[in-house]
SEZAFI-852829 format. One record per residue (C-alpha): residue number from 1; x, y, z. Coordinates in steps of 0.001 Angstrom, whole numbers, m for minus. Example, Ala and Ser with C-alpha at 12.3 -4.5 7.8 and 13.67 -1.06 7.14 Angstrom:
<num 1&east 12300&north m4500&up 7800> .
<num 2&east 13670&north m1060&up 7140> .
END
This chain:
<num 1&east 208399&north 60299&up 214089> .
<num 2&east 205952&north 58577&up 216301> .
<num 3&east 205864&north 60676&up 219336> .
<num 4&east 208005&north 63515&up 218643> .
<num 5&east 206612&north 66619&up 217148> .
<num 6&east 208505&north 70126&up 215887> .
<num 7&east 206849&north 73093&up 218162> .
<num 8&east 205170&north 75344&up 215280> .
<num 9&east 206492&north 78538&up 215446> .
<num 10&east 206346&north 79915&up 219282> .
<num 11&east 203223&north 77215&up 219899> .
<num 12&east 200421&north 80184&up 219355> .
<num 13&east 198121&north 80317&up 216512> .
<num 14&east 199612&north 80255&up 213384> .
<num 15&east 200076&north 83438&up 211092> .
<num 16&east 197272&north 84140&up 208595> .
<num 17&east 196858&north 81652&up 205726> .
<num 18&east 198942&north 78891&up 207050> .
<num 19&east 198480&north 75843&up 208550> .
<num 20&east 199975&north 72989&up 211688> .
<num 21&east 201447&north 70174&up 209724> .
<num 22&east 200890&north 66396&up 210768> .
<num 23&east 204930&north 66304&up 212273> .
<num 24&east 204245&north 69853&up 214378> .
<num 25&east 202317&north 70561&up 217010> .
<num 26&east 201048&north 73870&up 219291> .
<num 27&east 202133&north 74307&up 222683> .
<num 28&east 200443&north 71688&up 224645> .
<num 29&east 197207&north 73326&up 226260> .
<num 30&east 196635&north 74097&up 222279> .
<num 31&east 196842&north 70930&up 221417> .
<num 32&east 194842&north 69498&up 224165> .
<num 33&east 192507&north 71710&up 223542> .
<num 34&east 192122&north 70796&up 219580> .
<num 35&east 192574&north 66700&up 220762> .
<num 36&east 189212&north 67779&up 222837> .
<num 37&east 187315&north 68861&up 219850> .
<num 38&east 188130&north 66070&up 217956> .
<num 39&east 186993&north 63828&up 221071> .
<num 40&east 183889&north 65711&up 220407> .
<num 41&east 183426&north 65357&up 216902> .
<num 42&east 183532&north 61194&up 216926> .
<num 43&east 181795&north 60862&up 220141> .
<num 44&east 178367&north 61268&up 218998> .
<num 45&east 178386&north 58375&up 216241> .
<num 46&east 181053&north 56062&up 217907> .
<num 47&east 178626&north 56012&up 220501> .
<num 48&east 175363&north 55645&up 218671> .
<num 49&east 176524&north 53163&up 216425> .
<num 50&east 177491&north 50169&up 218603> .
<num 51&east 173873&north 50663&up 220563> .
<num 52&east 172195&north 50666&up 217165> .
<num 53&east 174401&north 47355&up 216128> .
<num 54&east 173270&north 45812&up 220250> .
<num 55&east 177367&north 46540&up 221532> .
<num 56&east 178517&north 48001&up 224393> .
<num 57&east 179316&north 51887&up 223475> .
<num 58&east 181857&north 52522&up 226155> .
<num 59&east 183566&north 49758&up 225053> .
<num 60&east 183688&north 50950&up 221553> .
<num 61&east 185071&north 54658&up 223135> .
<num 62&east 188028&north 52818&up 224501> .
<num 63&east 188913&north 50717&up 221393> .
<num 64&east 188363&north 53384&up 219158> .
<num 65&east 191264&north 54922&up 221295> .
<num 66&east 193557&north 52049&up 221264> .
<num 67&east 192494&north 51495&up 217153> .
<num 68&east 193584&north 55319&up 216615> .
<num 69&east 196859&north 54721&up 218535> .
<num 70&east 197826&north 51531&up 216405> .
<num 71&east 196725&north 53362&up 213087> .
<num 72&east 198614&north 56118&up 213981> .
<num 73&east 201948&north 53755&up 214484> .
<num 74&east 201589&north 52211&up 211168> .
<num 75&east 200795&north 54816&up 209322> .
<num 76&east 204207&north 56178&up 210889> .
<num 77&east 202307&north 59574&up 211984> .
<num 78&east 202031&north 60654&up 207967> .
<num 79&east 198127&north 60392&up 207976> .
<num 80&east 196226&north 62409&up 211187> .
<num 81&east 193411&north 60479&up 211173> .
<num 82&east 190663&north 59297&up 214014> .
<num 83&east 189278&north 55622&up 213614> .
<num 84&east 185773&north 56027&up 215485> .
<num 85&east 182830&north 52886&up 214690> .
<num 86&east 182175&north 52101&up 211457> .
<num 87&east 178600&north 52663&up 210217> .
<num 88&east 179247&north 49931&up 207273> .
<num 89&east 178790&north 47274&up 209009> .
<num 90&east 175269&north 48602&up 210546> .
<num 91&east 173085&north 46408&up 207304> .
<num 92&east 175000&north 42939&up 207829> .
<num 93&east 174367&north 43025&up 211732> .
<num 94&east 171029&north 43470&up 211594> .
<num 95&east 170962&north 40566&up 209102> .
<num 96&east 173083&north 38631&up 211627> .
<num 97&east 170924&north 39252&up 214051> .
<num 98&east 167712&north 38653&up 212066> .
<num 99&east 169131&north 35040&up 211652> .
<num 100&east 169550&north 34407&up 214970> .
<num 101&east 173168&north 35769&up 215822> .
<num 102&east 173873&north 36996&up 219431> .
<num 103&east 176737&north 39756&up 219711> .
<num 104&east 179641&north 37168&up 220038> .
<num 105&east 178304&north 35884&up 216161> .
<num 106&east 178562&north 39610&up 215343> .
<num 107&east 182025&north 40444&up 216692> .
<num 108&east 183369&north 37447&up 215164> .
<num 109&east 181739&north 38156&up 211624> .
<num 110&east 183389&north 41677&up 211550> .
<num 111&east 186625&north 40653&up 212494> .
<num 112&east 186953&north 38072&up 210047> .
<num 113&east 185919&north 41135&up 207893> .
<num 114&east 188777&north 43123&up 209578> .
<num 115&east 191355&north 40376&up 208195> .
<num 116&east 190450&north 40726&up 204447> .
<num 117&east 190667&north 44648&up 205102> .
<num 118&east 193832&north 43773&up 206852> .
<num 119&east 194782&north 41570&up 203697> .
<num 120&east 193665&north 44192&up 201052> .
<num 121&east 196134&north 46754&up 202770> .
<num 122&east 198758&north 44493&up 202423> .
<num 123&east 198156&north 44122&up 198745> .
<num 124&east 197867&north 47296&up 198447> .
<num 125&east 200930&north 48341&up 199776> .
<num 126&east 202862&north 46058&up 198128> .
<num 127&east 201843&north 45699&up 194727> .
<num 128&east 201654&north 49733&up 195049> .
<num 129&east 199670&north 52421&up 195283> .
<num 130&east 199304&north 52315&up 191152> .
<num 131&east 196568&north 50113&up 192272> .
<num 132&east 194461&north 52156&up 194025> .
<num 133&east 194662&north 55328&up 191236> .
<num 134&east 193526&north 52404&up 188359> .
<num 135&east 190860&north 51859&up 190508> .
<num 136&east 189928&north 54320&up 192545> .
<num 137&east 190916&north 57629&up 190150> .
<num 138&east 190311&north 60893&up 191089> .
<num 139&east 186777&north 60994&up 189673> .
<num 140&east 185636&north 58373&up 191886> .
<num 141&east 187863&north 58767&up 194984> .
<num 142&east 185901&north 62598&up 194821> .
<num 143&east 182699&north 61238&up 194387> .
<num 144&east 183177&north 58672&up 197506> .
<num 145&east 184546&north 61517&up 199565> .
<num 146&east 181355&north 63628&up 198121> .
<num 147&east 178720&north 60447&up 199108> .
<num 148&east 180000&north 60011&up 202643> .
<num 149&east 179722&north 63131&up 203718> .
<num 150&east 176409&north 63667&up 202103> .
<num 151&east 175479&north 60399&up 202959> .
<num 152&east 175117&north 61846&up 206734> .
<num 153&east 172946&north 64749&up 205667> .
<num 154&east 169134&north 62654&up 206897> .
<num 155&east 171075&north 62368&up 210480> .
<num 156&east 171713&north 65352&up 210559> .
<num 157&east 167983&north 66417&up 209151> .
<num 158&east 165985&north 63788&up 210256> .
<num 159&east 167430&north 62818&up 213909> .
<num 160&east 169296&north 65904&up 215251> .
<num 161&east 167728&north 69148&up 213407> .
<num 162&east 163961&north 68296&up 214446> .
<num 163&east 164632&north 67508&up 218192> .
<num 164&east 165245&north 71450&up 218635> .
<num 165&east 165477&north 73220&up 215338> .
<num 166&east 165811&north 76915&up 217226> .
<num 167&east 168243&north 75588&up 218979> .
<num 168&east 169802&north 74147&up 216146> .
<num 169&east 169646&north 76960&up 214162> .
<num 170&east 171400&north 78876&up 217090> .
<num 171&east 174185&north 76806&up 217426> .
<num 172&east 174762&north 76600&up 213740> .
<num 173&east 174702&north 80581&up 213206> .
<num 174&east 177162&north 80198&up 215958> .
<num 175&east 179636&north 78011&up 215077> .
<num 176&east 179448&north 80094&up 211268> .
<num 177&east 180051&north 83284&up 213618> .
<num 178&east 182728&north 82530&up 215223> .
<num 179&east 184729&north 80897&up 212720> .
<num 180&east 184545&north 83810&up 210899> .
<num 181&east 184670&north 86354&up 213271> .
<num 182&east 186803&north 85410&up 216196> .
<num 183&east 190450&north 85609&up 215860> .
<num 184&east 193421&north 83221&up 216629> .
<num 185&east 192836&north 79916&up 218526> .
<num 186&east 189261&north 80500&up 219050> .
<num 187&east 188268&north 80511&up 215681> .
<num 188&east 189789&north 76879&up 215403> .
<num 189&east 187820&north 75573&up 217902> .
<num 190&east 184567&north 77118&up 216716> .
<num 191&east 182977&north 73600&up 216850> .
<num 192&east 183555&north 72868&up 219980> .
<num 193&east 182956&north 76257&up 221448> .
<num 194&east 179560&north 75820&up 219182> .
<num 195&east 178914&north 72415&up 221304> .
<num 196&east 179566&north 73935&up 224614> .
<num 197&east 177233&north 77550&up 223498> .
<num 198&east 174568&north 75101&up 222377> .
<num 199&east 174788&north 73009&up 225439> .
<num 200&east 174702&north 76140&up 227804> .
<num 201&east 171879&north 77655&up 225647> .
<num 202&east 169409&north 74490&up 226211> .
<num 203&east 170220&north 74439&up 229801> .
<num 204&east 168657&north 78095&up 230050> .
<num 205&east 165683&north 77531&up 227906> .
<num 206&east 164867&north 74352&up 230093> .
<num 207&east 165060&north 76799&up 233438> .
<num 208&east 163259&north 79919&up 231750> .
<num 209&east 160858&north 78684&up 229113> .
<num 210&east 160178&north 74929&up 229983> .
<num 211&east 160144&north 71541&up 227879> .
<num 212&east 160039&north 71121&up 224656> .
<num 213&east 157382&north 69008&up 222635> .
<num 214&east 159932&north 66803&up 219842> .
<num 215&east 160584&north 63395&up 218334> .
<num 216&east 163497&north 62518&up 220361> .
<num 217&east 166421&north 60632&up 218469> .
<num 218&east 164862&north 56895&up 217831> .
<num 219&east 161162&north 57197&up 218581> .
<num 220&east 158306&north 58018&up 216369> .
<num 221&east 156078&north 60049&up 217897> .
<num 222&east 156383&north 63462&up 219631> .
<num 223&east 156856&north 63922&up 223802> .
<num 224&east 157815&north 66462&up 226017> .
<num 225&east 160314&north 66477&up 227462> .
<num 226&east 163212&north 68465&up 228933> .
<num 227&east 165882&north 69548&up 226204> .
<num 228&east 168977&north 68141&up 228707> .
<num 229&east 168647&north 65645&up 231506> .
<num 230&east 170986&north 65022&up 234151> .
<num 231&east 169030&north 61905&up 235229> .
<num 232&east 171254&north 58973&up 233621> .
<num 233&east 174588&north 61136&up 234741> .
<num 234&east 173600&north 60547&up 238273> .
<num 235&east 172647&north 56968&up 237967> .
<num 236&east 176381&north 56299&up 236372> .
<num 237&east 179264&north 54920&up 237830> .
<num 238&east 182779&north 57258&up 238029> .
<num 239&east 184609&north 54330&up 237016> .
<num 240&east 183540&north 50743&up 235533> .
<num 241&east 185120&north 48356&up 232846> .
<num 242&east 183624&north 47977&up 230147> .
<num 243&east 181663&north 44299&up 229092> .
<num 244&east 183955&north 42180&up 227357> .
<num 245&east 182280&north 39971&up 224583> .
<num 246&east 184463&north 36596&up 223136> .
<num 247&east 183784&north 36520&up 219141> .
<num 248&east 182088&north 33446&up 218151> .
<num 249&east 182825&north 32233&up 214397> .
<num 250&east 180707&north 31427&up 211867> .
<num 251&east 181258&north 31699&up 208170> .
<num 252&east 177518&north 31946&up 206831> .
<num 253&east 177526&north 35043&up 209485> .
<num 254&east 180916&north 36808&up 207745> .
<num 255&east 179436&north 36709&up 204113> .
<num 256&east 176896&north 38945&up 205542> .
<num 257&east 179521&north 41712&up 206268> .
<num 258&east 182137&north 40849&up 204024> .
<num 259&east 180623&north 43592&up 201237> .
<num 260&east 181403&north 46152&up 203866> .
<num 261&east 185046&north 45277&up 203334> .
<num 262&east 184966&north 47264&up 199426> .
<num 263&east 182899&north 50245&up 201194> .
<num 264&east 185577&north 50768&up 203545> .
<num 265&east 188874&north 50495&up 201214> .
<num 266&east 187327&north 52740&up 199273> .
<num 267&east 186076&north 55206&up 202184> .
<num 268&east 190146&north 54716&up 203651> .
<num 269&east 191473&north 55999&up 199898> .
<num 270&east 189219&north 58484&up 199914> .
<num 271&east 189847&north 59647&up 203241> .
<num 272&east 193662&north 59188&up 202923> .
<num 273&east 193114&north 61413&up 198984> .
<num 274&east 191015&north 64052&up 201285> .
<num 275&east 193794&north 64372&up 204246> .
<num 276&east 196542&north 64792&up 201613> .
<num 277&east 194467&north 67277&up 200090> .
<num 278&east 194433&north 69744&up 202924> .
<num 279&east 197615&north 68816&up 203885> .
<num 280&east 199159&north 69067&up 200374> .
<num 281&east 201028&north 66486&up 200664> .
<num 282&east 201349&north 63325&up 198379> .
<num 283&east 199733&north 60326&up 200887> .
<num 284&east 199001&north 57956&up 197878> .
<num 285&east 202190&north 55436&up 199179> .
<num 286&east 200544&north 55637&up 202727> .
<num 287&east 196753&north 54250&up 201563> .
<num 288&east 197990&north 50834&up 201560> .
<num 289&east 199022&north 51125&up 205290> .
<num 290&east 196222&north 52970&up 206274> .
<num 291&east 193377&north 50782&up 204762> .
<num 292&east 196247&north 47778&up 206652> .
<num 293&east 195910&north 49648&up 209964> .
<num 294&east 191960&north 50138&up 209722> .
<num 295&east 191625&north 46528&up 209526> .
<num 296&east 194046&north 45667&up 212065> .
<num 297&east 192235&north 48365&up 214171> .
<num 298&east 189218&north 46757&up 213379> .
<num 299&east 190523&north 43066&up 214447> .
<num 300&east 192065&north 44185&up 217988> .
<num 301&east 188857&north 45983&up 219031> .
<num 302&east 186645&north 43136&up 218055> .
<num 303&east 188945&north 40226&up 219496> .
<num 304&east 187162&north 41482&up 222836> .
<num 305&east 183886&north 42852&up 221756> .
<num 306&east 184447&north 45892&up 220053> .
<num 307&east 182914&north 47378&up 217298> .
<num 308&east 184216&north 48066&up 214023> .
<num 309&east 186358&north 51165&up 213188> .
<num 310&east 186919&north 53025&up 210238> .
<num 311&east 188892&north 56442&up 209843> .
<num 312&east 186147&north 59092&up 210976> .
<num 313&east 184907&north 61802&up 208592> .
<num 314&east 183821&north 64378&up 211164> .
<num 315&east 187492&north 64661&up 212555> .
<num 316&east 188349&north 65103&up 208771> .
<num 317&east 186036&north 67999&up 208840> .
<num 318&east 187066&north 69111&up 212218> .
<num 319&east 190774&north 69329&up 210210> .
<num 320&east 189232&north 71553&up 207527> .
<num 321&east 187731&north 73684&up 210393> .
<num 322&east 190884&north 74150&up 212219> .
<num 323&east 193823&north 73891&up 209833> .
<num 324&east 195288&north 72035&up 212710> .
<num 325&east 196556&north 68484&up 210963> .
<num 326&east 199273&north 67690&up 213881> .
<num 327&east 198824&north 64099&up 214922> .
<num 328&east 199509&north 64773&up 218700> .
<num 329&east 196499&north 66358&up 218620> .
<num 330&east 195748&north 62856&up 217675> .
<num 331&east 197064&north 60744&up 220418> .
<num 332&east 195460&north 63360&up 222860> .
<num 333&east 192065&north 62350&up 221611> .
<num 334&east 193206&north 58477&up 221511> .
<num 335&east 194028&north 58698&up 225500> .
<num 336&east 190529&north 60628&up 226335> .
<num 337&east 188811&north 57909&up 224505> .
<num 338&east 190894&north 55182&up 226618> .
<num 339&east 190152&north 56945&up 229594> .
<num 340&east 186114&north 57875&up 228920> .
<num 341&east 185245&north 54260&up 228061> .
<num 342&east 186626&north 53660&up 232050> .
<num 343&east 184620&north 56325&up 232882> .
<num 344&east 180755&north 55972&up 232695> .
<num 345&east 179409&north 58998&up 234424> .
<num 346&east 181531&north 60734&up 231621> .
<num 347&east 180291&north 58994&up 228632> .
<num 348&east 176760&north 59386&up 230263> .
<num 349&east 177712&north 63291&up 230370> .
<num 350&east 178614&north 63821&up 226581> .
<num 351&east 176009&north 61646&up 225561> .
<num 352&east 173163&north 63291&up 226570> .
<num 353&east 174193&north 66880&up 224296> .
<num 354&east 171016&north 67601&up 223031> .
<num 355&east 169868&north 66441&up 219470> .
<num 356&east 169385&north 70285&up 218336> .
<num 357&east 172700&north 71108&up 219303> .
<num 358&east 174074&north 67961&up 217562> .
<num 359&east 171813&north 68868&up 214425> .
<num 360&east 173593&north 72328&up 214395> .
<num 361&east 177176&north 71190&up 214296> .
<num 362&east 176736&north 67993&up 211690> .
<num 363&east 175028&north 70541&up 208997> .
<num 364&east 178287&north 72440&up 209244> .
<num 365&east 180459&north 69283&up 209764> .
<num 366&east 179184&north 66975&up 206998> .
<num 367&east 178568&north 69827&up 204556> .
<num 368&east 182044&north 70476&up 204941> .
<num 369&east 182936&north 66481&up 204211> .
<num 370&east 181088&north 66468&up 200975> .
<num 371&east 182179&north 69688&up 199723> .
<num 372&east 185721&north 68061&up 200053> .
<num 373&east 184827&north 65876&up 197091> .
<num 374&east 184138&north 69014&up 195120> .
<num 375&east 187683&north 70076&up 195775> .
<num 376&east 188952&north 67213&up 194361> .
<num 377&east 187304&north 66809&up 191485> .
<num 378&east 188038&north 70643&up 191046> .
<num 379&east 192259&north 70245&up 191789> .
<num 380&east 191779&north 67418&up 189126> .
<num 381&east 190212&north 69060&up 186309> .
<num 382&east 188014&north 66312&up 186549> .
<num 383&east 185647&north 66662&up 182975> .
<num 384&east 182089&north 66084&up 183644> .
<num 385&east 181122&north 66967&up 179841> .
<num 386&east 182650&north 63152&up 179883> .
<num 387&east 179626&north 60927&up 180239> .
<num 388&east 182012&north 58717&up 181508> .
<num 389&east 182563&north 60768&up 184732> .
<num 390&east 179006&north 62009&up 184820> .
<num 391&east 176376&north 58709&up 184088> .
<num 392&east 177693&north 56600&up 186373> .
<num 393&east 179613&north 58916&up 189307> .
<num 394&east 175728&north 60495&up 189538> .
<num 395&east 174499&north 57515&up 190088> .
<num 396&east 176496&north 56554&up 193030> .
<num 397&east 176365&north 59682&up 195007> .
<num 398&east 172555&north 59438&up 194587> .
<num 399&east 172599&north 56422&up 195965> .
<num 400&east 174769&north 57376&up 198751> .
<num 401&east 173045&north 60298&up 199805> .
<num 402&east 169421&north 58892&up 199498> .
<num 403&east 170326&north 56085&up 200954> .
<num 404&east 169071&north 53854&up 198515> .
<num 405&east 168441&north 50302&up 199250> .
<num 406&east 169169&north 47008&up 197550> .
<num 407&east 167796&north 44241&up 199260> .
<num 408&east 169772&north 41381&up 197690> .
<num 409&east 168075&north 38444&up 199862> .
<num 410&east 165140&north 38601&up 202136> .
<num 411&east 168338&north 39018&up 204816> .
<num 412&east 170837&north 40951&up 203630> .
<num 413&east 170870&north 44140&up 201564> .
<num 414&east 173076&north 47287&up 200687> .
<num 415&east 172818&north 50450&up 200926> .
<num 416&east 174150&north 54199&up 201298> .
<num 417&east 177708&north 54534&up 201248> .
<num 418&east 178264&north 50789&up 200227> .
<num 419&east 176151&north 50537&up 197614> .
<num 420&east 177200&north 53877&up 196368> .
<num 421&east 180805&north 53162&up 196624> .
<num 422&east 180670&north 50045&up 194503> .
<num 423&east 178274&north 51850&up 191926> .
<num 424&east 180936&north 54857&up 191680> .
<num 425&east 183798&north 52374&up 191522> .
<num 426&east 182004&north 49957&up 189509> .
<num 427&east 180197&north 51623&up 187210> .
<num 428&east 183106&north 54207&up 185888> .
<num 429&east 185286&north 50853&up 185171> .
<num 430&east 182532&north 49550&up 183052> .
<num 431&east 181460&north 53335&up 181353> .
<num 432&east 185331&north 53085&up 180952> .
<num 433&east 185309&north 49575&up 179395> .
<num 434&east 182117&north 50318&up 177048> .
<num 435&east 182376&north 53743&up 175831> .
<num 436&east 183394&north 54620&up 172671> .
<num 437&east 187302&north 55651&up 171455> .
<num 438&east 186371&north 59791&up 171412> .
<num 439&east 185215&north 59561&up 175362> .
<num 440&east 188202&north 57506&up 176471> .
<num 441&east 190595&north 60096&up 174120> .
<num 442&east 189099&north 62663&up 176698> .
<num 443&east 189697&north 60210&up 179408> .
<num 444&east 193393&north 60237&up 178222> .
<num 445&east 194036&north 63291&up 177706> .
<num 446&east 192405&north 64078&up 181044> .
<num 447&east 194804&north 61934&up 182647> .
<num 448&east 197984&north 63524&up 181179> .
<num 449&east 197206&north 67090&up 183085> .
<num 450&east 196703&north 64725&up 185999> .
<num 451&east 200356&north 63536&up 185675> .
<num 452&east 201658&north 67028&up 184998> .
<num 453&east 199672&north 68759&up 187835> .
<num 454&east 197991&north 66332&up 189769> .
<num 455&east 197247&north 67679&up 193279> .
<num 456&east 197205&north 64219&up 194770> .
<num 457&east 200190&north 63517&up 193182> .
<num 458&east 202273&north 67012&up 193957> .
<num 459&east 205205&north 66203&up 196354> .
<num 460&east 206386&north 69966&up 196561> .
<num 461&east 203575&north 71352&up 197544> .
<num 462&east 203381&north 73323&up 201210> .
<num 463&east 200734&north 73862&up 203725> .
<num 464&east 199284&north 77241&up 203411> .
<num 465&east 200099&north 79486&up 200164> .
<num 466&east 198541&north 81928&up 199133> .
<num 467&east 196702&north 82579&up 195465> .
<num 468&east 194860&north 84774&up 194520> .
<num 469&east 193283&north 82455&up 192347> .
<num 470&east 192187&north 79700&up 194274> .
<num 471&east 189002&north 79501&up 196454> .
<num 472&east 189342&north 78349&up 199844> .
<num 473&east 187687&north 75206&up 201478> .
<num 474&east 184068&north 77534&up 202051> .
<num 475&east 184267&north 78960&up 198810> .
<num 476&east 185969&north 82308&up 199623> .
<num 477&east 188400&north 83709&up 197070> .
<num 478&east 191980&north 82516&up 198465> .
<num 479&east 193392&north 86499&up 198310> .
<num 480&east 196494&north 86817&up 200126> .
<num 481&east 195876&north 87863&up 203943> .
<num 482&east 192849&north 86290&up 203794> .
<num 483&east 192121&north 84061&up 207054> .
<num 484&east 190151&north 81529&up 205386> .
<num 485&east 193176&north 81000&up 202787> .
<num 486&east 195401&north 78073&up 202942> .
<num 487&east 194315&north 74683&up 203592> .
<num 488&east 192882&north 74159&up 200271> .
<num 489&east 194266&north 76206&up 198500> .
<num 490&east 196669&north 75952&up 195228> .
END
């Protein structure tokens, strides 16, 4: 199935409690419409995040599209998934950089990176997906999930929140309003119709009550200024290439990013564990082409001066939001990205949303992220009265969500989700290795409901349902005819 999709039912919202799987789609404007609000939800960071690493951020729109296109291929349209820039490799270019590197020394470094990833996937894949549940067990694939969404809380509090907090506050109340009480295909798209209220909404208070006085996104002291400014829309072009940058090699440069290579296998098997988790569908065979296609996603769009790309957590969330896991939906948001990084004055347009707004729709977003680690560890009957689950999974997700830092040299450190990744993966293997034969009895025994009733590992299992036992994705008891039911639940 790469580009053909069953029509769910007559195309219109789905009935209460269920949900579009990855092979259906909604008729057309639907699904353009949901492609658009995933556009939305990666914009904002694969934008920021190649002018924080000093690369050209409509270039990075447009590769991001082509990356999601190829994923999609390999992953043979089992795994909806968005491959915006990857924050991962943020520490090792400025390291690059404070050594001297120019961007073609960057590029170069992260796609050698991109061919281990590349590498890994094929091992993966092949020596099968065993692999990845020795390592990376439900314990610690739920704790990664947990870190990287948490891991975005301080942008969402520190950069977005403070540039408008009213107005923040006013989108978020929205976007909770009218996912709740709106009905039908509105309700899906309560994130972007959140963006767009938020947008509106700053536009009015600039024309009734003036400028604001903020720290705007990046600077350190407070200015007024207007809340939205039209200024750099008029100034761009309506169509431009993007700059093209050749990679220059250097090995001392790659060592530098290399470490970002465990971060992101892990943040791919934790993504894939999260996507079959809404889904309910077993993915585990599929994390070895996925964590393949990231890297080969990541090689293509830095052979010309891309930045790096990683399978985006915000369109994960948007997928929680929504229910809406069709991969069309997919390829919609792919081609917008192709065609927005030729279009300047339209990148210019979307990137000047305000920060409040922004700050209203991550607290929802990346809450939402996080809280999918929960459910995992919760569909696991993972046992944190195991110190082997609790010492050393706390520690990582700490040190995700702080970020800490560990500066290794006087050049290169880790932190955030890298460092917490390879202190939840790390750490449980060596609790494992060290603790005594009563904790790993528990361990054992903890692993044999896994086999019987894993939830990563149920094949049968459809999209929607209805228990009266389970608790949806926000917490809500899953009772039948409930419209939050379904996704998540059992």
């Amino acid at each position: 199935m790469a580009f053909s999709w069953k029509l769910y039912g007559d195309g219109k919202t789905p009935p209460l409690g269920e949900a579009v799987a990855p092979d259906e789609r909604l008729s057309w404007p639907r699904t353009v419409g949901i492609g658009a609000q995933h556009v939305v939800a990666m914009f904002g960071a694969t934008f920021v995040f190649p002018l924080i690493m000093g690369l050209d951020p409509n270039l990075a729109i447009m590769m991001s599209g082509i990356a999601t296109i190829i994923f999609l291929l390999i992953v043979q349209g089992k795994v909806p998934s968005y491959l915006g820039t990857s924050a991962s490799f943020v520490g090792g270019v400025f390291a690059i950089r404070a050594q001297g590197g120019d961007s073609a020394d960057v590029v170069g470094s992260i796609l050698i990176a991109g061919v281990v990833l590349a590498l890994v996937g094929l091992l993966i894949h092949f020596a099968g997906v065993g692999l990845v549940n020795k390592v990376l067990p439900p314990a610690v694939t739920g704790a990664v999930v947990m870190l990287i969404g948490f891991n975005l809380a301080p942008v969402a509090a520190n950069t977005y929140w403070p540039q408008d907090q009213w107005v923040a506050l006013a989108t978020m109340t929205f976007v909770i309003v009218s996912s709740l009480a709106l009905r039908g295909f509105l309700a899906r798209i309560a994130i972007l119709l959140g963006l767009v209220f938020g947008y509106l909404l700053s536009i009015l208070l600039d024309a009734t009550s003036g400028p604001i006085t903020s720290v705007l996104g990046g600077a350190t002291e407070a200015t007024e200024h207007d809340r939205i400014s039209f200024d750099s829309v008029s100034g761009a072009d309506w169509f431009g290439l993007p700059d093209f940058t050749a990679p220059h090699f250097s090995f001392n440069f790659a060592v530098l990013v290399l470490p970002a290579v465990i971060a992101l296998v892990a943040e791919n098997a934790g993504h894939v564990k999260a996507v079959g988790e809404m889904t309910k569908r077993d993915l585990d065979p599929v994390i070895g082409r996925a964590v393949f296609a990231d890297g080969v996603g990541t090689v293509i769009a830095t052979s010309v001066g891309g930045s790096p790309t990683t399978t985006y957590a915000e369109n994960i969330g948007v997928m929680a939001a929504t229910r809406v896991y069709s991969t069309a939906a997919y390829y919609v948001a792919a081609l917008v990205a192709i065609l927005l990084g030729l279009v300047p004055k339209f990148g210019a347009l979307v990137n000047i949303v305000p920060g409040g707004v922004l700050g209203g729709i991550t607290v929802v977003l990346y809450g939402m992220i996080g809280l999918l680690g929960a459910k995992i560890w919760k569909e696991n009957r993972v046992d944190f009265a195991n110190p082997i689950n609790l010492v050393p999974l706390a520690a990582g997700i700490i040190i995700g969500i702080g970020p800490v830092n560990l500066q290794i040299t006087d050049n290169f450190s880790l932190q955030g989700i890298a460092l917490g990744s390879i202190v939840a993966v790390a750490g449980w293997h060596l609790a494992r290795a060290l603790a005594p034969a009563d904790m790993k009895a528990a361990l054992l025994r903890e692993g044999a409901v896994l086999e019987s009733g894993s939830t990563l590992g149920h094949k049968g299992a459809q999209l929607g349902g209805a228990d009266p036992s389970s608790v949806d994705e926000i917490g809500r008891p899953g009772v039948p005819g409930n419209r939050g039911e379904g996704t998540l639940n059992r």
